[in-house]
N, C-alpha and C positions, 0 to 999 in steps of 0.2 A: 504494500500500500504506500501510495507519496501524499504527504504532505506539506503544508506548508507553514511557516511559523512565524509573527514578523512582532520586533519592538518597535514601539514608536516611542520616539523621545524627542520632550522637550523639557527646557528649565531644568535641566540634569535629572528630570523625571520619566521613566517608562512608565505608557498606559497599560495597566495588568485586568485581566479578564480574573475577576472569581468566579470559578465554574461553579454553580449552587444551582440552576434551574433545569437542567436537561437530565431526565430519565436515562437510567443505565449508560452512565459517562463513567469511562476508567478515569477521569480526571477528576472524578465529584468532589467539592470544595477545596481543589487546588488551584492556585494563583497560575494565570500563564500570562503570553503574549497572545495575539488574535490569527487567527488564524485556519484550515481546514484541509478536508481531503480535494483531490484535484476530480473533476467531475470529467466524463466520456470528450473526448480528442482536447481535451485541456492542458493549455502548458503552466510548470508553475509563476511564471509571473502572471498569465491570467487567474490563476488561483490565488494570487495575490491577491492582486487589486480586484477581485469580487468578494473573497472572504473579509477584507477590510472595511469593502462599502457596507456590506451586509452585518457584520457584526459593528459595527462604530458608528456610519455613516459618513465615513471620512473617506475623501478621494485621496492616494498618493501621488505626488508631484515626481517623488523621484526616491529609487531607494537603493539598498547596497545588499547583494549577497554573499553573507557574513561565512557559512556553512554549511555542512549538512552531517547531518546528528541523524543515525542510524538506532532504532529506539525495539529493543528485543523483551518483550512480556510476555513470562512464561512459556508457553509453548504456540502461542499464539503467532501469523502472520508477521514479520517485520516489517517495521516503517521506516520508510524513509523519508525523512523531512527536511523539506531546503530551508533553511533559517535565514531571516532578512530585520535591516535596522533601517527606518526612517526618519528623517528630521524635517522634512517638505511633505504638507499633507494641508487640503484644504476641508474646508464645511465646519458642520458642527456634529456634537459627540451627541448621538439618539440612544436609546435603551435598548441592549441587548436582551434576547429572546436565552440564550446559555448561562446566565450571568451578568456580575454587575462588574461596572470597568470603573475604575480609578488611577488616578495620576500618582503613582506612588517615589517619593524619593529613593532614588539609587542607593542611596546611604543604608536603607529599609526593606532594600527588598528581600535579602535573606533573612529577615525577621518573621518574613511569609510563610504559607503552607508550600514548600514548594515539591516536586520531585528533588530528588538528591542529585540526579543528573544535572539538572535545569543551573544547579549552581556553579558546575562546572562550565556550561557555555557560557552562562550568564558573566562569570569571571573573565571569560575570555571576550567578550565584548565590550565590559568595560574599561580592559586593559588594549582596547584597539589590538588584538591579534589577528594575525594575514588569514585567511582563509585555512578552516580547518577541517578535518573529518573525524567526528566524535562518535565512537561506539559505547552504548549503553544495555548494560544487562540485568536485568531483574528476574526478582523471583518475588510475585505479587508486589509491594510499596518496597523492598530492600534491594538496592542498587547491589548487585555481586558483584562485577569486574565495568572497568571501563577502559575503554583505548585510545588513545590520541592522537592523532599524525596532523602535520602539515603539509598544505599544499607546494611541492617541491618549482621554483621558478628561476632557479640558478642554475640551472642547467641547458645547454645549447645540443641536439640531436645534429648527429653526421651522419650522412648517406655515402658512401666510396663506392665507387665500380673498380675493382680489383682483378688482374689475374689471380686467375687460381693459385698457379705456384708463389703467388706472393704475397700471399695473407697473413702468413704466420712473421713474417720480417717488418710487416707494419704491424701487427700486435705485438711482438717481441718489443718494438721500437716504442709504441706506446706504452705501453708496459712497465717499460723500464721508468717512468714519471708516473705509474702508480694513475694512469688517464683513464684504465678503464677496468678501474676499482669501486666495487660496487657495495660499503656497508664493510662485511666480513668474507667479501667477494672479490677475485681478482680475474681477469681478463674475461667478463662479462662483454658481450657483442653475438651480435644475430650474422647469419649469413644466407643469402639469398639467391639459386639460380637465377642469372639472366642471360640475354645475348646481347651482345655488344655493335651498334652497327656507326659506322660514318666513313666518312668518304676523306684521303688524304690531298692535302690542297699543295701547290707549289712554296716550297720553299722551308716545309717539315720536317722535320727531321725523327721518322713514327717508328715506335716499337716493333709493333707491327702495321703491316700494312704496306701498300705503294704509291707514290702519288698519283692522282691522278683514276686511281680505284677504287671502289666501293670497298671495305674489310666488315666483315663478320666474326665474330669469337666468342667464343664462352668465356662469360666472367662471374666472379660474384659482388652480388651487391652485401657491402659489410655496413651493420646498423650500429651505432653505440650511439652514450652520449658523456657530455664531460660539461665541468664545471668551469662558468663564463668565463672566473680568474682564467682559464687553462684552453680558451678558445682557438690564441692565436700561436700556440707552442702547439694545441696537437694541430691544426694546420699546417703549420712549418712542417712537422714533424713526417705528416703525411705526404706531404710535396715533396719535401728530401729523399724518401722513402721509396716512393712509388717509382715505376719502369717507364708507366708514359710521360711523353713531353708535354701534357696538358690533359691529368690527371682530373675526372669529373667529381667536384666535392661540394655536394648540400650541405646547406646549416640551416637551420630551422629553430 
């Protein structure tokens, strides 16, 4: 199941939903943000911006997504929920049909009924952290395990067209800078049948090939990726490396 989750904040205040009105809610008198499940060909920013109209009567002007909190009960279905903060938001606050909404200070709100999860993103929003993915597990109201990660964006993805016999002399060669070390992982990279085609022009000087002729070859395509510091060393590194005189190399 996905849904979606959104604070609004203003005056260093989130608007928090006490869930008290709605029959057979696993959330029954717990504090949240506004939010819901995404309804048939619905994306969730339009999950958004209708569960916000419909629970608040507030339009969003503009909003950030913060995360997504993976939310596992008992043996029940997992949810998936995208979590979203806004500070741009027009109209006025009508009465919730789930609950009653109030402005509650940040300073307060772990003094709420909360989930035990909710305190962990919650901390992680008020502390402005990058994009997260937050795994939560229970067994009934008792949070068991939870897991953390961050969204990784220090890293730059290479595409090489490779001969074959010369894959291992460019990871040997990366390698040796530790470039395509992955965690407690060393020489981490994909490799990919292809076929190689172009045509050699006057004045080349080609691996293979002749001028003036179409070439064909089997190559592979080698995938890694490496850390931004380290963009322009494993380029070098690959260029120095490689057999062709204009060696084909993506970065993405």
């Amino acid at each position: 199941m996905i849904t979606t989750l959104c604070y609004l904040e203003k005056n260093n205040k989130y608007l928090m939903l006490h869930r008290t009105k709605k029959e057979n809610d696993i959330n029954k008198n717990k504090w949240l943000g506004v939010g819901g499940k995404l309804e048939k060909n619905e994306t969730p920013e339009q999950c958004l911006l209708r569960e916000v109209k419909e629970e608040t009567g507030l339009d969003l002007i503009d909003y950030n997504h913060r995360g997504i909190v993976i939310f596992n009960y008992n043996q029940d279905e997992p949810l998936y929920m995208y979590l979203y903060t806004s500070k741009n938001f027009i109209g006025e606050i009508q009465e919730c049909s789930e609950g009653d909404l109030k402005w509650i200070e940040k300073s307060q709100i772990f003094n709420l009924n909360l989930w035990e999860g909710d305190k962990i993103f919650l901390d992680l929003l008020n502390k402005d952290r990058s994009f997260f993915y937050l795994t939560l597990d229970y067994e009934n109201d008792n949070l068991i395990s939870s897991k953390l990660e961050f969204k990784e964006n220090d890293f730059i993805n290479f595409e090489v067209f490779i001969p074959e016999n010369y894959v291992k002399d460019i990871v040997k060669a990366l390698s040796r800078y530790d470039l395509l070390k992955e965690g407690n992982y060393s020489d981490v990279y994909a490799l990919i049948d292809v076929e190689g085609h172009w045509t050699t022009l006057d004045g080349a000087k080609p691996f293979n090939g002749e001028v003036g002729k179409e070439s064909v070859e089997k190559e592979k395509l080698m995938k890694f990726r490496v850390k931004k510091d380290f963009t322009d060393l494993a380029y070098y590194i690959i260029k120095k490396n490689h057999p062709y005189e204009v060696p084909v190399i993506n970065m993405f």
